[in-house]
C-alpha positions as CSV (number, residue, x, y, z in Angstrom):
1,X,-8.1,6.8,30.2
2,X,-5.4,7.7,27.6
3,X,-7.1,9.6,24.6
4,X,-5.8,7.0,22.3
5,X,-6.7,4.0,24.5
6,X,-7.9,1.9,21.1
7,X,-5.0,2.6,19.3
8,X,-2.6,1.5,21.7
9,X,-3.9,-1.7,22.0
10,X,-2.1,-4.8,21.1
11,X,-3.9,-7.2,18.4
12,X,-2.8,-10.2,16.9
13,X,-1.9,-10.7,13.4
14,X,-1.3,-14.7,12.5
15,X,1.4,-15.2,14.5
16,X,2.6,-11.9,15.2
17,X,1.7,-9.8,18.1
18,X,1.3,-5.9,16.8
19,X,1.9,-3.3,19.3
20,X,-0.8,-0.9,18.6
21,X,-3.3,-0.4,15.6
22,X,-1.1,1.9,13.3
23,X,0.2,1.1,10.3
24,X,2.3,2.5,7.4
25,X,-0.1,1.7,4.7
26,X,2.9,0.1,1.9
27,X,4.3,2.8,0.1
28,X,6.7,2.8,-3.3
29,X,9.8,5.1,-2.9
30,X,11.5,3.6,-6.1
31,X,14.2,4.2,-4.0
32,X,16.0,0.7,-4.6
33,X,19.4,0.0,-6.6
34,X,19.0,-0.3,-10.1
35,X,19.0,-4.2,-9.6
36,X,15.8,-4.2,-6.9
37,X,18.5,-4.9,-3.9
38,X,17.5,-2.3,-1.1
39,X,19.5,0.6,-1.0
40,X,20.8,3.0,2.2
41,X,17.5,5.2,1.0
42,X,15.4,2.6,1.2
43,X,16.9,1.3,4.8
44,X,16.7,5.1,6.0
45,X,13.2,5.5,5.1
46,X,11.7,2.7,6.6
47,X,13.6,2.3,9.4
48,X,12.9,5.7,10.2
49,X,9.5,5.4,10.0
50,X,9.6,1.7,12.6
51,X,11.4,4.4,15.2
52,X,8.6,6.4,15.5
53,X,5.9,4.4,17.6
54,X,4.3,2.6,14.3
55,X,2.9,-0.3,15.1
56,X,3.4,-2.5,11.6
57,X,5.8,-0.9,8.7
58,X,4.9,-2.2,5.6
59,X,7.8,-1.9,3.0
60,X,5.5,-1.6,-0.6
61,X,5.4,-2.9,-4.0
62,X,8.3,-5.5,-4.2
63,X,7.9,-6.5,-7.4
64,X,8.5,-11.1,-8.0
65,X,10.5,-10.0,-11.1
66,X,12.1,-7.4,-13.0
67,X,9.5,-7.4,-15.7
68,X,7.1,-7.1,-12.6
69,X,8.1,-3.7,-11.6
70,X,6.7,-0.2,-12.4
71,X,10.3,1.9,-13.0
72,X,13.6,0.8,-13.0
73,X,14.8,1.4,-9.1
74,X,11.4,-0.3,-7.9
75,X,12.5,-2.9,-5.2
76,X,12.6,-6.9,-6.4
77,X,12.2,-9.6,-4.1
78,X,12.8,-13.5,-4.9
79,X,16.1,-13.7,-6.2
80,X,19.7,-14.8,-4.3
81,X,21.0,-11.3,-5.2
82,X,18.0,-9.6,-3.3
83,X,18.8,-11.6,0.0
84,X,21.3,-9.8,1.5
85,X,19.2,-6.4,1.3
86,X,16.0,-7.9,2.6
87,X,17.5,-9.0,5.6
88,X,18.6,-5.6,6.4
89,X,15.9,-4.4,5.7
90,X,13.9,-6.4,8.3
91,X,16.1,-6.0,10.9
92,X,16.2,-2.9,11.0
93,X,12.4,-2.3,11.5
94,X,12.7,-5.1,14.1
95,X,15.3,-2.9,15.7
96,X,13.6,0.0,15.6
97,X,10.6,-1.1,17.3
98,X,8.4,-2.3,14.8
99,X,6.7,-5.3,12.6
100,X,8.0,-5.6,9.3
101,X,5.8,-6.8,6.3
102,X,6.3,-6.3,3.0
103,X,4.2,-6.2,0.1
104,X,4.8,-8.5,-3.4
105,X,3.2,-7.8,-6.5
106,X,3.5,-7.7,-10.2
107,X,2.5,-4.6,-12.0
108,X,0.6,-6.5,-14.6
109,X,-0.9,-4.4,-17.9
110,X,-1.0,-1.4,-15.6
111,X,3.2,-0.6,-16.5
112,X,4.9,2.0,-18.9
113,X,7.6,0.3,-20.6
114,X,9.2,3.5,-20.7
115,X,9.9,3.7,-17.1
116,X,10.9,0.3,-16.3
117,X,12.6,-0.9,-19.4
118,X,10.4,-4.4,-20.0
119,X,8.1,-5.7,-21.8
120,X,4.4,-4.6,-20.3
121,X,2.3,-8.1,-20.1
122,X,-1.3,-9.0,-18.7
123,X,-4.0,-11.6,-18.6
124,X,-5.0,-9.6,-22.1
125,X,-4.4,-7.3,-24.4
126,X,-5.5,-4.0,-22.5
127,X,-4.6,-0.8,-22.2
128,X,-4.3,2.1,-19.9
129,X,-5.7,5.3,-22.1
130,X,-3.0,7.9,-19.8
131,X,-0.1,5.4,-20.7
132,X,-1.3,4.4,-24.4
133,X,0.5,1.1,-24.4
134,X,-1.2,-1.9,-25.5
135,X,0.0,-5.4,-23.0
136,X,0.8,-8.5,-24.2
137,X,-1.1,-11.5,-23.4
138,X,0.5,-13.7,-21.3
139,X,0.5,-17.9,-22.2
140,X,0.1,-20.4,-19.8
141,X,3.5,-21.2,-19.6
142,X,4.4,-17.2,-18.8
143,X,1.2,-17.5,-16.4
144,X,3.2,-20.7,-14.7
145,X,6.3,-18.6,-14.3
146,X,4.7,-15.8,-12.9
147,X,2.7,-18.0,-9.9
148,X,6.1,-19.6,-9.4
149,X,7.6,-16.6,-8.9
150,X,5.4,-15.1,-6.5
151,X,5.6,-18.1,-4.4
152,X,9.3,-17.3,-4.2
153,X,9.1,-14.3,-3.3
154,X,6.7,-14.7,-0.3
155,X,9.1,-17.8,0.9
156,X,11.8,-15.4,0.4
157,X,10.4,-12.9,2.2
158,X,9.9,-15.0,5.7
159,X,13.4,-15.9,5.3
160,X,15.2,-12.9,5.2
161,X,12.8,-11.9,8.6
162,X,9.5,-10.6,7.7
163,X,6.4,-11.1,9.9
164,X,3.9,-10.7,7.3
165,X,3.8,-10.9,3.4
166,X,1.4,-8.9,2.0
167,X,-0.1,-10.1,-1.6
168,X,-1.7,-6.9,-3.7
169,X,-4.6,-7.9,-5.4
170,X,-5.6,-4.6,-6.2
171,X,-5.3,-1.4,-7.8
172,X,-5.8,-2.7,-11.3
173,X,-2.2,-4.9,-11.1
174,X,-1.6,-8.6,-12.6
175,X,-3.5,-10.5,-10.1
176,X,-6.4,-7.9,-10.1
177,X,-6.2,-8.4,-14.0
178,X,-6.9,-11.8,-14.1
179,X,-9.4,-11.4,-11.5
180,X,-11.6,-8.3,-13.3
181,X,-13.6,-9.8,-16.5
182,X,-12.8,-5.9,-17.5
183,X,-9.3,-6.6,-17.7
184,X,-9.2,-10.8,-18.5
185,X,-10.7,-11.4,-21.7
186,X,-9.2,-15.2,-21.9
187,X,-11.5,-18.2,-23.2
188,X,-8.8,-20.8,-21.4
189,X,-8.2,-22.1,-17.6
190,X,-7.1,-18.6,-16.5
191,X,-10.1,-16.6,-17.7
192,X,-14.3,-16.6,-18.6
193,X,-16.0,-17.9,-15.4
194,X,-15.0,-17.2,-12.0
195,X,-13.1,-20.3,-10.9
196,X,-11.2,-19.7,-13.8
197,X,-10.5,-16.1,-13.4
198,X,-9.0,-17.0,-9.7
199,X,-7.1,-19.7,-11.0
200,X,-3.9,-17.6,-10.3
201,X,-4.6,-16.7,-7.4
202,X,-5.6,-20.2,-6.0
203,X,-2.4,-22.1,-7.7
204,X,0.1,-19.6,-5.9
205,X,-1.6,-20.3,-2.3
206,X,-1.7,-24.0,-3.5
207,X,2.3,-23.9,-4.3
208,X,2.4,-21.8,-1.0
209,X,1.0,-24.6,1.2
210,X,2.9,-26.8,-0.5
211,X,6.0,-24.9,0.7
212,X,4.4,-24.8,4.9
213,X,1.3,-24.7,5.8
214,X,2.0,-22.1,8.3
215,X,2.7,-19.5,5.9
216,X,-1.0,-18.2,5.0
217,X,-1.9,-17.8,8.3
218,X,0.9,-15.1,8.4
219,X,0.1,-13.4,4.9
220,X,-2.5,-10.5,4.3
221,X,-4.3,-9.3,0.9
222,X,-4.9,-5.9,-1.0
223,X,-8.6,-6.0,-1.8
224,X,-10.2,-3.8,-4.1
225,X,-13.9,-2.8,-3.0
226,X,-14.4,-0.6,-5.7
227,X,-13.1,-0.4,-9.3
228,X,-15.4,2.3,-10.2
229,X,-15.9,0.8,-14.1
230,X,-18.5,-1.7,-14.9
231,X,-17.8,-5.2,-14.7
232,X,-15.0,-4.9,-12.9
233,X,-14.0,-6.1,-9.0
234,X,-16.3,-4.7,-5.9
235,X,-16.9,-6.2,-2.4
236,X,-19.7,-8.5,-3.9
237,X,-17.6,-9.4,-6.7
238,X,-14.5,-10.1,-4.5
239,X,-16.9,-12.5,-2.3
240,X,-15.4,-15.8,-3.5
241,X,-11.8,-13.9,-2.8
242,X,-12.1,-13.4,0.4
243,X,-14.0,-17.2,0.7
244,X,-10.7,-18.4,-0.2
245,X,-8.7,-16.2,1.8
246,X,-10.3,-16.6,4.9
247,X,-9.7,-20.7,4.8
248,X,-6.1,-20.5,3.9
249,X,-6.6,-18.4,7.0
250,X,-5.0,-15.2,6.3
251,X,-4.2,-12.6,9.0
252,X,-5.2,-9.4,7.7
253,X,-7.4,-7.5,4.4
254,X,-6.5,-4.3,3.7
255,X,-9.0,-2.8,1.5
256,X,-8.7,-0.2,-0.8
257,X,-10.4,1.0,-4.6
258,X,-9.9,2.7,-8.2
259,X,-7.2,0.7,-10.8
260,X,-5.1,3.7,-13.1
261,X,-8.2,5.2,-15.3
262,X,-10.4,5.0,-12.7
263,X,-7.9,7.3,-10.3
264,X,-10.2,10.5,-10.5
265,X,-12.9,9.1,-9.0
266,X,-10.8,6.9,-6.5
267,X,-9.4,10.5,-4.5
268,X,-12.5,12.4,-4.8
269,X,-14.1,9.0,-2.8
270,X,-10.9,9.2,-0.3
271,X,-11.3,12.4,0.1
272,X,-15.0,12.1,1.5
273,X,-14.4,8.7,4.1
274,X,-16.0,6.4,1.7
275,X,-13.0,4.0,1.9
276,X,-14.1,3.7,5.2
277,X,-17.4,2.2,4.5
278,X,-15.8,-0.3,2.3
279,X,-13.4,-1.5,5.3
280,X,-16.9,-1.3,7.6
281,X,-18.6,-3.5,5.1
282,X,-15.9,-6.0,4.6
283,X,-16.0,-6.4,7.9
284,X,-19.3,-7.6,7.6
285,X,-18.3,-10.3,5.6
286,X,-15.3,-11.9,7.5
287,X,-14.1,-12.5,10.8
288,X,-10.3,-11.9,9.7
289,X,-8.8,-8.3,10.5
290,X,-9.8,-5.0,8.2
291,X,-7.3,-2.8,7.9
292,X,-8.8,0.8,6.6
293,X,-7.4,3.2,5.0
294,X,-7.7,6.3,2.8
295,X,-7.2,10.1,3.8
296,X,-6.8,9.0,7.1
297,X,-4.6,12.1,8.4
298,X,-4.9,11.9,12.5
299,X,-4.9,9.6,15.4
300,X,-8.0,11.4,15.7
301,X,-10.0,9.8,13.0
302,X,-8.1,6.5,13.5
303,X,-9.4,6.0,16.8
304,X,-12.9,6.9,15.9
305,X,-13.1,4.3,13.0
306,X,-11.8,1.7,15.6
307,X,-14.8,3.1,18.0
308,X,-17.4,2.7,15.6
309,X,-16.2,-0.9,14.5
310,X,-15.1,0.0,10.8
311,X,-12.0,-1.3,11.3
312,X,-9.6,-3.5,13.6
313,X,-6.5,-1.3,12.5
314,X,-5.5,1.6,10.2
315,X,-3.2,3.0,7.7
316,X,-1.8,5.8,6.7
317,X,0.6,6.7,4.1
318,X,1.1,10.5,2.7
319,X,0.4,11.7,6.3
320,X,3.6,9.5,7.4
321,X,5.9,10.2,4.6
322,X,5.1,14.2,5.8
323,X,6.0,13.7,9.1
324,X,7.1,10.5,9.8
325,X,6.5,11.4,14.0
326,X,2.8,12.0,13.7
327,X,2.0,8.9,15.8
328,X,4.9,9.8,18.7
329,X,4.2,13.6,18.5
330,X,0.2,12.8,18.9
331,X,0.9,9.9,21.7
332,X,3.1,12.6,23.7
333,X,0.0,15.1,23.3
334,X,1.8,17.2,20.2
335,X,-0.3,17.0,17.6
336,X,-0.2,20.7,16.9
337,X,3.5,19.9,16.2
338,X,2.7,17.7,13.4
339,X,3.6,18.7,9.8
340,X,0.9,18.4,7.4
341,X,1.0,17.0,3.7
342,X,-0.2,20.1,1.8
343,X,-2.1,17.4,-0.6
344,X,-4.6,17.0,2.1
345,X,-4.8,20.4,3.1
346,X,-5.2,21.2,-0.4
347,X,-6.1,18.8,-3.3
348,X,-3.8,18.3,-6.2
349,X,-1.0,20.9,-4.3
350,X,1.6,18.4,-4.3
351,X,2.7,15.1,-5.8
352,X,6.1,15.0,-4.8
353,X,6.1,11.7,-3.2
354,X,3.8,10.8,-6.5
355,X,7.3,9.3,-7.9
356,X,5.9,8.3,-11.5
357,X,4.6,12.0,-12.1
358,X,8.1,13.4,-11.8
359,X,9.8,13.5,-15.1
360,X,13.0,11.9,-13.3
361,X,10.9,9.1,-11.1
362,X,12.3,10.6,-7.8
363,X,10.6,10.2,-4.7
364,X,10.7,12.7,-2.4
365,X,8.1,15.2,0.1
366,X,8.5,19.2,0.4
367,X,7.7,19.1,4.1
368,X,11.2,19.7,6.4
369,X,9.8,16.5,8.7
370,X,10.5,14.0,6.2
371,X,13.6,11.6,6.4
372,X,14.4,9.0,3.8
373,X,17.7,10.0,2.1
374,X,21.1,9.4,3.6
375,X,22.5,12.2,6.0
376,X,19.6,14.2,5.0
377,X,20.3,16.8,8.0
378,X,23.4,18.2,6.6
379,X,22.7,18.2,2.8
380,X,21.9,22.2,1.6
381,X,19.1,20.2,-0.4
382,X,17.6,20.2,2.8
383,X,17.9,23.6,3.6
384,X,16.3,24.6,0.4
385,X,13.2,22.1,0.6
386,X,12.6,23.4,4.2
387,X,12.3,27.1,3.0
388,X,10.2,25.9,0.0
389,X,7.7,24.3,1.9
390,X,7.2,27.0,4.3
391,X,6.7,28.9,1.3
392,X,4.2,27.1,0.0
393,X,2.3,26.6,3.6
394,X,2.2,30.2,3.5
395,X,0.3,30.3,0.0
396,X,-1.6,27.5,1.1
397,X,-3.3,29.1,4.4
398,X,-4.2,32.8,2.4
399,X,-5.8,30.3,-0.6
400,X,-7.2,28.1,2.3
401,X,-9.1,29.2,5.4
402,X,-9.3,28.0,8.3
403,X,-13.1,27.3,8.2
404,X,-12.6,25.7,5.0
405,X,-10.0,23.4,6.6
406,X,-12.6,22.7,9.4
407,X,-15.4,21.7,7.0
408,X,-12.9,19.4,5.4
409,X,-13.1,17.5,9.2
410,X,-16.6,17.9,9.6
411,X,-17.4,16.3,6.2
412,X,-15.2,13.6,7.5
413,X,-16.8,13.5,11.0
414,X,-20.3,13.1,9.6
415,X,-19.9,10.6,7.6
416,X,-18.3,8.0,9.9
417,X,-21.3,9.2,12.0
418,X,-24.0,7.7,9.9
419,X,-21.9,4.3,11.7
């Protein structure tokens, strides 16, 4: 029996058959032209990425609107101009091998105007204490808008050739905001009691069906188990969510935790497997597939948590964007060929690909595996990133030994064993 036998089974998301259980959790390269169409980068990267024997490529964070986004080269979906892009986009996942889905969202209270150049708007007036600006409340008419254009974006997004649309309703953005009484303070139809507080959500899957019926059954959700803050979202919280979600008959939850000041406590619970738990105790609560996710750095541990019934499939994101061959090197037995992300070697090491904690918004990783800018193989940048992050290996293995690195694993190990 092949060592990844769980993995490389097919499973069935809505319509779409999935080739095996991995998936590139959706990751934000702001990597897009500066009006949200998808640039060369952004086709490299993710293509790149489909090629390599991943099961589901999930392209992150398209924002329904320009005010929607985090920073100015964030990708848009929804509009005529972003057509053209989307479909190449698509395609070229299909064509290397892969599913494509993409993620929509709108970044809510949550944004810096300074980086993307709009207004910053929410539910209420709230404010993150690391970005010190206050959001605008949003009126109903805004509200409207908003739902409207998330509804375009998801049609749009099946048009240009995606299999799945992913909606985030975590992480502390709009839709999370109006769903957290920490964030929605409003005393109208959008906020107080419950109902009210989903009324978002519900209109945009009510304009959605409106649209095709079909479409829900081929959409998944970001879920938040965990907002670490009290009175915010958790599993038990989210229970009328995923009520909701399950008869519109989505295909896939993928959970996850922590909004912006709640971040600390989000990667010290990464770190340790807890996200894990949260995916096993969703699981517990619906029938549709649970996607886990969180420090998930080897086929390894993927195929465990499938094992032990925590999840149906997994992601992974900083472990792909270091070497986006980890899944073919580990399927063709070369996993001691695969190019670690020093941040899980080593905690706060490296936040390269961290693109809003770079004074110039650039995306990018120090590790010589990664691919996602245009003739990358004969650019001297190249050259120089490869000698850095040998470098910094180097530094990393006398700070870090290798029992240390083992204990990291058997922290790991014995908590999913509890399972």
């Amino acid at each position: 029996m092949s060592r990844y036998s769980l993995i490389k089974r097919s499973i069935l998301l809505g319509e779409n058959k999935i080739k095996n259980r991995v998936v590139s959790s959706p990751i934000s390269t702001n990597m897009a032209n500066n009006d949200g169409t998808i640039s060369e980068n952004v086709l490299n990267y993710f293509g790149n990425l489909a090629a390599n024997d991943i099961g589901m490529v999930t392209v992150g964070a398209a924002s329904v609107s320009k005010e929607g986004g985090d920073a100015v080269n964030g990708i848009h979906i929804g509009g005529e101009i972003h057509e053209y892009g989307l479909k190449k986009l698509a395609s070229k996942i299909i064509n290397e091998g892969s599913t494509p889905v993409i993620q929509v969202y709108h970044v809510g209270a949550q944004g810096n105007a300074k980086y993307s150049k709009q207004r910053v708007v929410g539910p209420s007036k709230y404010m993150v204490p690391d970005i010190g600006t206050e959001s605008e409340e949003l009126n109903v008419d805004e509200i409207i808008k908003i739902e409207n254009e998330f509804v375009d974006g998801i049609v749009q997004a099946f048009d240009c050739g995606f299999r799945l649309v992913e909606i985030h309703l975590g992480h502390g953005y709009l839709l999370h905001e109006f769903l957290s009484s920490h964030m929605n303070k409003r005393n109208d139809l959008y906020g107080g009691s419950k109902i009210n507080r989903l009324r978002i959500v519900l209109n945009i899957l009510d304009k959605v069906n409106k649209k095709s019926k079909k479409i829900t059954k081929n959409m998944g959700a970001r879920i938040s188990a965990n907002d670490f803050i009290y009175g915010s979202l958790d599993l038990k919280e989210n229970k009328e969510l995923i009520n909701i979600l399950d008869e519109n008959n989505f295909a896939y939850y993928s959970v996850t935790a922590g909004i912006y000041e709640t971040a600390g406590q989000k990667y010290i619970q990464m770190k340790e497997g807890s996200y894990w738990e949260y995916a096993y105790n969703l699981k517990k609560m619906t029938k549709t597939a649970v996607i886990a996710q969180g420090n998930i750095t080897s086929l390894e541990m993927g195929e465990i948590l499938i094992k032990k019934k925590m999840c149906d499939m997994f992601g992974m994101a900083q472990a792909l964007i270091a070497d986006p061959r980890l899944v073919k090197k580990s399927f063709n037995e070369m996993e001691n060929k695969v190019i670690p992300c020093v941040a899980h070697l080593k905690v706060g090491s490296c936040h390269r690909c961290r693109y809003l904690k770079q004074k110039d918004l650039s995306f990018d990783c120090i590790t010589p595996s990664s691919w996602h800018r245009k003739n990358l193989e004969n650019d001297n940048y190249t050259k120089k990133k490869e000698i850095a992050f040998w470098k910094m290996l180097e530094k990393l293995k006398k700070d870090i030994t290798g029992k240390k690195l083992a204990n990291v694993k058997a922290i790991q190990k014995s908590f999913v064993g509890k399972f």
